[in-house]
C-alpha positions as CSV (number, residue, x, y, z in Angstrom):
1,X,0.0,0.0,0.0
2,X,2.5,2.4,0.8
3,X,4.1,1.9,-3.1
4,X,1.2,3.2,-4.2
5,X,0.7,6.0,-1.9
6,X,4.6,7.2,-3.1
7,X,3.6,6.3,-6.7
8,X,0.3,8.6,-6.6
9,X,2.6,11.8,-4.1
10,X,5.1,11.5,-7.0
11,X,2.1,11.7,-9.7
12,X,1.0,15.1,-8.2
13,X,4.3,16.8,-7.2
14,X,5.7,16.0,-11.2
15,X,2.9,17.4,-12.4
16,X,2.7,20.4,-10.1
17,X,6.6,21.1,-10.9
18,X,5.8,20.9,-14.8
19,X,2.8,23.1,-14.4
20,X,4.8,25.8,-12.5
21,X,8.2,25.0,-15.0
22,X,6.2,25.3,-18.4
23,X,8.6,23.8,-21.0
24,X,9.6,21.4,-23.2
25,X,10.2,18.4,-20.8
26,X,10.0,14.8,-22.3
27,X,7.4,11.9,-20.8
28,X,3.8,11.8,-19.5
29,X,2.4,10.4,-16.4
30,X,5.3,8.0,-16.0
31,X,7.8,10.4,-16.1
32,X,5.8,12.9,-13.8
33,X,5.5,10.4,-11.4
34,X,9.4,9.9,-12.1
35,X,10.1,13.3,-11.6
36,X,8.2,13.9,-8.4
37,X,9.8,11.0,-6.6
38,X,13.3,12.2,-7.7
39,X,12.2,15.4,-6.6
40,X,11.4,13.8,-2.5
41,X,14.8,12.0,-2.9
42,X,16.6,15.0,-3.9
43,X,15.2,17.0,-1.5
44,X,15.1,14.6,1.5
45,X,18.8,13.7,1.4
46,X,19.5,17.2,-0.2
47,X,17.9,18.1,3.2
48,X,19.9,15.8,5.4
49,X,23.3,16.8,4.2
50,X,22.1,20.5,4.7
51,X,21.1,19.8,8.4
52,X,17.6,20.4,7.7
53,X,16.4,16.7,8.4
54,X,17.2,14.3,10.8
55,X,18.3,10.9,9.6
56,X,15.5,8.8,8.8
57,X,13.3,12.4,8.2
58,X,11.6,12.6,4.8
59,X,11.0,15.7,3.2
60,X,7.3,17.0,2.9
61,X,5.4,18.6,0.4
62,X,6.8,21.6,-0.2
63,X,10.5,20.0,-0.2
64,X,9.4,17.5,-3.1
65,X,8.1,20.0,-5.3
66,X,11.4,21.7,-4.5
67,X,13.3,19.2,-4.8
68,X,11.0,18.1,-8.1
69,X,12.1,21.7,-9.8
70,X,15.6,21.2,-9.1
71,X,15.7,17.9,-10.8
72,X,13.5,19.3,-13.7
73,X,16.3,21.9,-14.2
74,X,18.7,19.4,-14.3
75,X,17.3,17.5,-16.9
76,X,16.8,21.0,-18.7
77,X,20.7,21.4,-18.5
78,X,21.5,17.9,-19.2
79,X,19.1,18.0,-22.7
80,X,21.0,21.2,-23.3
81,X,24.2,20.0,-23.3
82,X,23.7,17.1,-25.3
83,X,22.2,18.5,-28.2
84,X,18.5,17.6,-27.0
85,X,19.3,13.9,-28.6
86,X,16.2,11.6,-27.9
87,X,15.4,8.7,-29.6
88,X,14.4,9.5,-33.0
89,X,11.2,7.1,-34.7
């Protein structure tokens, strides 16, 4: 139960950090859901290694979608820098 509680948290922060990040940014509800629990990883141990959390402390909300822009960004940068190459059909 608690896989799909993450699966359906990542579904909402992805999608909330691509609505407030309009762009060009690959995938659809997989990769939203992707992105938003990238974004909770990055932000809880992003968090952690700041001092803001306590081992064993998740991030909440707000840190996701945080933590869900940062990696969007990332991705921005990383398409950048190669070109934008994708899989071509």
């Amino acid at each position: 139960m608690d896989i799909i509680i993450t699966i359906l948290i990542g579904l909402v922060v992805g999608l909330l950090a691509k609505f407030l990040m309009p762009g060009k940014d690959p995938g659809g509800i997989i990769m939203a859901i992707v992105i938003g629990i990238a974004g909770s990883l990055i932000a809880t141990y992003g968090g952690q290694a700041l001092g803001l959390y306590q081992p064993g402390q998740t991030a909440g909300f707000i840190g996701s979608l945080v933590g869900a822009i940062v990696f969007l960004i990332l991705l921005r940068l990383i398409r950048r820098a190669t070109g934008g190459a994708g899989p071509q059909a």
